[in-house]
C-alpha positions as YAML, in Angstrom:
chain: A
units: angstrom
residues:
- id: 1
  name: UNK
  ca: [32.10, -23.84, 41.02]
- id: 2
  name: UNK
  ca: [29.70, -24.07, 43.78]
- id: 3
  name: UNK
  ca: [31.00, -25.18, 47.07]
- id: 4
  name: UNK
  ca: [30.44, -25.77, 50.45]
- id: 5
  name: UNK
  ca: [31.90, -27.13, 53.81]
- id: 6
  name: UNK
  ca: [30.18, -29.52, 55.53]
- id: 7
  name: UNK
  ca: [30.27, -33.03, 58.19]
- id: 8
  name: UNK
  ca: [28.33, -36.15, 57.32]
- id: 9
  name: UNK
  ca: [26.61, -38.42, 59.21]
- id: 10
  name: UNK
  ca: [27.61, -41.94, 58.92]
- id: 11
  name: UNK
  ca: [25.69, -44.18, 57.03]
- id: 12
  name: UNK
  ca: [24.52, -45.75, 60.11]
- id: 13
  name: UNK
  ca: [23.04, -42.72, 61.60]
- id: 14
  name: UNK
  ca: [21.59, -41.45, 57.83]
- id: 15
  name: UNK
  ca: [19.86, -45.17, 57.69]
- id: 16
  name: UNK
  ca: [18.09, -44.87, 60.93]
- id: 17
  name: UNK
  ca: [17.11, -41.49, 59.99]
- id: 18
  name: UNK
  ca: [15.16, -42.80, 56.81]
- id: 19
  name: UNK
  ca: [13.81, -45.86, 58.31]
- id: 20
  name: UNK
  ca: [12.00, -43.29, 60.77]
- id: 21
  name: UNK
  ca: [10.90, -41.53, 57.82]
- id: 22
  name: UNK
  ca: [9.78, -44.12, 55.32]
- id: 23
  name: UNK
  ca: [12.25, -42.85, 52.86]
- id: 24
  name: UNK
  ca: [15.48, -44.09, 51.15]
- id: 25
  name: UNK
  ca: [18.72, -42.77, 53.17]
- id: 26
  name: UNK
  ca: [20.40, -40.20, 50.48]
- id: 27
  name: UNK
  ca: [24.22, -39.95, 50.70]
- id: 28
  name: UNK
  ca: [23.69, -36.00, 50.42]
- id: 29
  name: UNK
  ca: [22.51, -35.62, 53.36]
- id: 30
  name: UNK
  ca: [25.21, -33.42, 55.26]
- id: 31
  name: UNK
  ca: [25.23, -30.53, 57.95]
- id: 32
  name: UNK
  ca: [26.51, -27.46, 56.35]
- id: 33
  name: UNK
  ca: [29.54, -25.49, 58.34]
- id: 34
  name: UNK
  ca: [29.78, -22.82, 55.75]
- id: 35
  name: UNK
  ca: [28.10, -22.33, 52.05]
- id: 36
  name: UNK
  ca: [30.64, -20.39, 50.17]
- id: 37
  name: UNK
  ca: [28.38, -20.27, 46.92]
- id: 38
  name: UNK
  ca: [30.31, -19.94, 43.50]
- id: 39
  name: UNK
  ca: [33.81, -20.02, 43.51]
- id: 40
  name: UNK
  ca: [36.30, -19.90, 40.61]
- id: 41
  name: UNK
  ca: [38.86, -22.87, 42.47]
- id: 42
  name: UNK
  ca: [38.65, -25.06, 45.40]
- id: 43
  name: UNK
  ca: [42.37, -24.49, 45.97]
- id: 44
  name: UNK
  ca: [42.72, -21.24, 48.20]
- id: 45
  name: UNK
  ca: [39.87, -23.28, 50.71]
- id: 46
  name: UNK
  ca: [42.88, -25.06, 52.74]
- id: 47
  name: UNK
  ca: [41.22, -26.02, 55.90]
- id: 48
  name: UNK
  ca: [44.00, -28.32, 57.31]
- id: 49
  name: UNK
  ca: [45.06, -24.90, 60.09]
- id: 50
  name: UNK
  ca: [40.93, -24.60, 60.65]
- id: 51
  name: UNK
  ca: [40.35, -28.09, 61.40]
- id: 52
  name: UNK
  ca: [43.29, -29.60, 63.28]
- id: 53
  name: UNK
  ca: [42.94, -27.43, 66.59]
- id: 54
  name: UNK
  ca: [39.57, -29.31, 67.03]
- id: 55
  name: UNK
  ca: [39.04, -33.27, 68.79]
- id: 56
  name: UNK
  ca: [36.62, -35.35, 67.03]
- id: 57
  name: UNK
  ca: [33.13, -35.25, 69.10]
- id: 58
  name: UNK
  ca: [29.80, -37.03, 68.54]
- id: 59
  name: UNK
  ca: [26.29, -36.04, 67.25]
- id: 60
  name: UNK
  ca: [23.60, -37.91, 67.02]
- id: 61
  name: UNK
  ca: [20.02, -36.71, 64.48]
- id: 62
  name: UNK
  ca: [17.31, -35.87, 67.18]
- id: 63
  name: UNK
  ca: [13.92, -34.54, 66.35]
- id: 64
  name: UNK
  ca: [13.49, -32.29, 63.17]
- id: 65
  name: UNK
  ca: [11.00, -29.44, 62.21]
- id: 66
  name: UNK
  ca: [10.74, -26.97, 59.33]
- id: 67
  name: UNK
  ca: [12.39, -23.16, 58.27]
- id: 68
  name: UNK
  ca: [9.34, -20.99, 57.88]
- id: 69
  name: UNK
  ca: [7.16, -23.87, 56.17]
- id: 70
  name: UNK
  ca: [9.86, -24.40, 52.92]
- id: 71
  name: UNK
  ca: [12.57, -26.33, 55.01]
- id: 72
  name: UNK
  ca: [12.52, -29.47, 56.57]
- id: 73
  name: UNK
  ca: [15.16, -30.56, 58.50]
- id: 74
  name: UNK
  ca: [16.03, -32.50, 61.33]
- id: 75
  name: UNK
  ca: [17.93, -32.07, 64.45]
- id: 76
  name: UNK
  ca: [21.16, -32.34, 66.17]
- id: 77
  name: UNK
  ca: [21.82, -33.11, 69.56]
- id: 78
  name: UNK
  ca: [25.08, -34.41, 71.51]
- id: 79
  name: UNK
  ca: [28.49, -32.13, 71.12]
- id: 80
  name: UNK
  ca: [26.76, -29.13, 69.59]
- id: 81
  name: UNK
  ca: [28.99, -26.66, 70.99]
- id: 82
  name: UNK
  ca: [31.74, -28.93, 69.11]
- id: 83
  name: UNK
  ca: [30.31, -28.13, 66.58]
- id: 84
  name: UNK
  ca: [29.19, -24.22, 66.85]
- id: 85
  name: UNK
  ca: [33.02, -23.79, 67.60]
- id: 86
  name: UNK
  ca: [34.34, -26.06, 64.61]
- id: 87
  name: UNK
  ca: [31.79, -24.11, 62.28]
- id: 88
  name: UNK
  ca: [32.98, -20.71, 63.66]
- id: 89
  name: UNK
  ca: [36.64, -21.62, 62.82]
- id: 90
  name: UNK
  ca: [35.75, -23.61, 59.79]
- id: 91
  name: UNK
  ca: [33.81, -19.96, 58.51]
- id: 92
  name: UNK
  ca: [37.02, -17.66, 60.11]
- id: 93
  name: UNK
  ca: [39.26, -19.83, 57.92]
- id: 94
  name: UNK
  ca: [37.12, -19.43, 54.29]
- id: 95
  name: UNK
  ca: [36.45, -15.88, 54.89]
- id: 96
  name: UNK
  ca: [40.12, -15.49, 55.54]
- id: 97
  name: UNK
  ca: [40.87, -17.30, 52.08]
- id: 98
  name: UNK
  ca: [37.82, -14.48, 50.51]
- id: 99
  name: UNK
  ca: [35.24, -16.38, 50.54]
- id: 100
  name: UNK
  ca: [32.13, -14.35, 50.94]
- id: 101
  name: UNK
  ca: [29.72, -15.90, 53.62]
- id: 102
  name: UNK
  ca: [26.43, -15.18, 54.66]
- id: 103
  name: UNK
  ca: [26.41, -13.12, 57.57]
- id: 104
  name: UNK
  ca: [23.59, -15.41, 59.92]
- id: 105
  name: UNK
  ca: [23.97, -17.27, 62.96]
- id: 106
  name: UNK
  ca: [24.77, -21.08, 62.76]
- id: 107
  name: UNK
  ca: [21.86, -23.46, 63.14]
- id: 108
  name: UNK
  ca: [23.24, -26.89, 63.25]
- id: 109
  name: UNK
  ca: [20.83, -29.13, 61.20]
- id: 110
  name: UNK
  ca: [20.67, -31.54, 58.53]
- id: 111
  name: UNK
  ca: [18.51, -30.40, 55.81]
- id: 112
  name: UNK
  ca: [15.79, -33.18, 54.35]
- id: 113
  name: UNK
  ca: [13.73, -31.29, 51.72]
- id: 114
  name: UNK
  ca: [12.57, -28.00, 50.27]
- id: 115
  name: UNK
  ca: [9.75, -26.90, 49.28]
- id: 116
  name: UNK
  ca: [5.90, -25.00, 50.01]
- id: 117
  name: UNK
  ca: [4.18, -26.08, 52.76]
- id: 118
  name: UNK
  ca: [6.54, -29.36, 54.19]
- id: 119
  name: UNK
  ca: [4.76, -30.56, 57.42]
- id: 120
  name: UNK
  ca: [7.11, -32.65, 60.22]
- id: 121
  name: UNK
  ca: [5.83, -36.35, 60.67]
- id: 122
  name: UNK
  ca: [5.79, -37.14, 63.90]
- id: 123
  name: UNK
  ca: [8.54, -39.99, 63.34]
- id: 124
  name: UNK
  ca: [10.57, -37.65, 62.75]
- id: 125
  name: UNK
  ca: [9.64, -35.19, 65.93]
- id: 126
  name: UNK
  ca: [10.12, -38.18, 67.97]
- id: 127
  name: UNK
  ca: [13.60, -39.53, 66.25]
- id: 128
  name: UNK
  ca: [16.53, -40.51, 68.24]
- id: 129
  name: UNK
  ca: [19.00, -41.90, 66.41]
- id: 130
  name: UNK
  ca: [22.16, -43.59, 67.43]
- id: 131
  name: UNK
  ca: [25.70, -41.44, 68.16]
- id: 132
  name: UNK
  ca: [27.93, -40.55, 64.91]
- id: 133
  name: UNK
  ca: [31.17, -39.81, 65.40]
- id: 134
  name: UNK
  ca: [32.48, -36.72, 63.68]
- id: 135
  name: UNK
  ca: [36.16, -36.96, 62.41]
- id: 136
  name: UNK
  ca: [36.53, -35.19, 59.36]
- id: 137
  name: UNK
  ca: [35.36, -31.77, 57.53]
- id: 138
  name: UNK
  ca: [34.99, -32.07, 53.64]
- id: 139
  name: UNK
  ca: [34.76, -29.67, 51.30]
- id: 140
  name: UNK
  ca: [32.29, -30.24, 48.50]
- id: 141
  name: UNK
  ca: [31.22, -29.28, 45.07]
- id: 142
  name: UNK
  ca: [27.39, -28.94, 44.86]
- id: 143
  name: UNK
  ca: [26.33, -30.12, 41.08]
- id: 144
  name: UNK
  ca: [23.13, -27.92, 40.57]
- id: 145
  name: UNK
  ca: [20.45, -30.14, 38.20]
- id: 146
  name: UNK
  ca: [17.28, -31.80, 38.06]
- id: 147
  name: UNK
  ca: [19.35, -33.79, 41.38]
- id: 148
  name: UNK
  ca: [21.89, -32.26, 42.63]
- id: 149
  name: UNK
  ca: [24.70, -34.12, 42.80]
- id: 150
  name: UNK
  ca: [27.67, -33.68, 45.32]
- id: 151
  name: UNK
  ca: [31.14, -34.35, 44.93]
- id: 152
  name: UNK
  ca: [33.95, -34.34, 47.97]
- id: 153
  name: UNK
  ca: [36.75, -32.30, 46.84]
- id: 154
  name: UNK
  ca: [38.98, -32.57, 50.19]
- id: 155
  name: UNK
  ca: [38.72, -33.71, 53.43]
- id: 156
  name: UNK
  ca: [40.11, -32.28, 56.57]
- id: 157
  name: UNK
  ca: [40.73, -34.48, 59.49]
- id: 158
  name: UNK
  ca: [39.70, -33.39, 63.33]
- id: 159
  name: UNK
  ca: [42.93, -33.95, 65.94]
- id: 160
  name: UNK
  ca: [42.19, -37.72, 67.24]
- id: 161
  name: UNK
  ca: [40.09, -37.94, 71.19]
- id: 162
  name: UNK
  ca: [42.67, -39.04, 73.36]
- id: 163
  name: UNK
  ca: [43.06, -42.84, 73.84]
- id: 164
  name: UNK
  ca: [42.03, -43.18, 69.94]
- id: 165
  name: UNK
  ca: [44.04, -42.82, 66.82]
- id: 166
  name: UNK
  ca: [43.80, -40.55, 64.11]
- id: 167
  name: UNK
  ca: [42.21, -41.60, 61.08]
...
């Protein structure tokens, strides 16, 4: 089975990001912690340890560009480090249960398409969209087919911002 560990944006934040690009919102749109590629179980992939030693934070989608011509993404901006630190614990945590991850720095990004050639609209360049909170990890299966389709095996909860209550 083919998983990964990512955070979503809301469907706020995903909505504003399609309205900037002329395009339907898709649920799948994530930002990926760790890709742990084929697995034979979710189980050993407990993050609960990983993920409750970190606060919920915000992001918000700001600006995009492309991977050498074949990716196109857009940004992140707001509580980035958050998130570089969550991702770093997140990856300590699968590697620790054997999962076998790509050795590469973390570029926090939400991935749009793939494919030859993808040029960034300026829409996008120039997107700003509004704050998302970020209060949960999931773990996800990754469907390969004509659409991939994604299904949330777990989530894993952040440690509540003071003054709010866990969710």
């Amino acid at each position: 089975m083919r998983l990964f560990v990512a955070v979503r944006p809301t469907e706020q934040a995903r909505t504003a990001l399609a309205r900037a690009l002329r395009r339907p919102a898709d649920p799948r749109w994530h930002v990926t912690l760790a890709f742990l590629g084929e697995q034979p179980a979710p189980e050993p992939f407990d993050l609960t340890a990983a993920t409750a030693g970190h606060q919920g934070f915000s992001l918000r989608v700001e600006g995009g560009g492309t991977f050498h011509g074949s990716v196109l993404f857009a940004g992140l901006a707001g509580d980035t480090e958050a998130l570089q630190h969550l991702a770093e614990d997140v990856r300590a945590a699968c590697r620790d249960a054997g999962a076998l991850i790509e050795d590469r720095p973390f570029h926090p990004h939400l991935t749009l398409a793939r494919g030859k050639g993808l040029r960034v609209a300026p829409a996008l360049r120039e997107h700003r969209g509004p704050d998302w909170p970020v209060t949960e990890v999931e773990l996800v299966r990754s469907v390969l087919g004509r659409r991939a389709r994604h299904e949330v095996l777990a989530r894993f909860p952040l440690a509540a911002r003071p003054g709010e209550v866990a969710g």
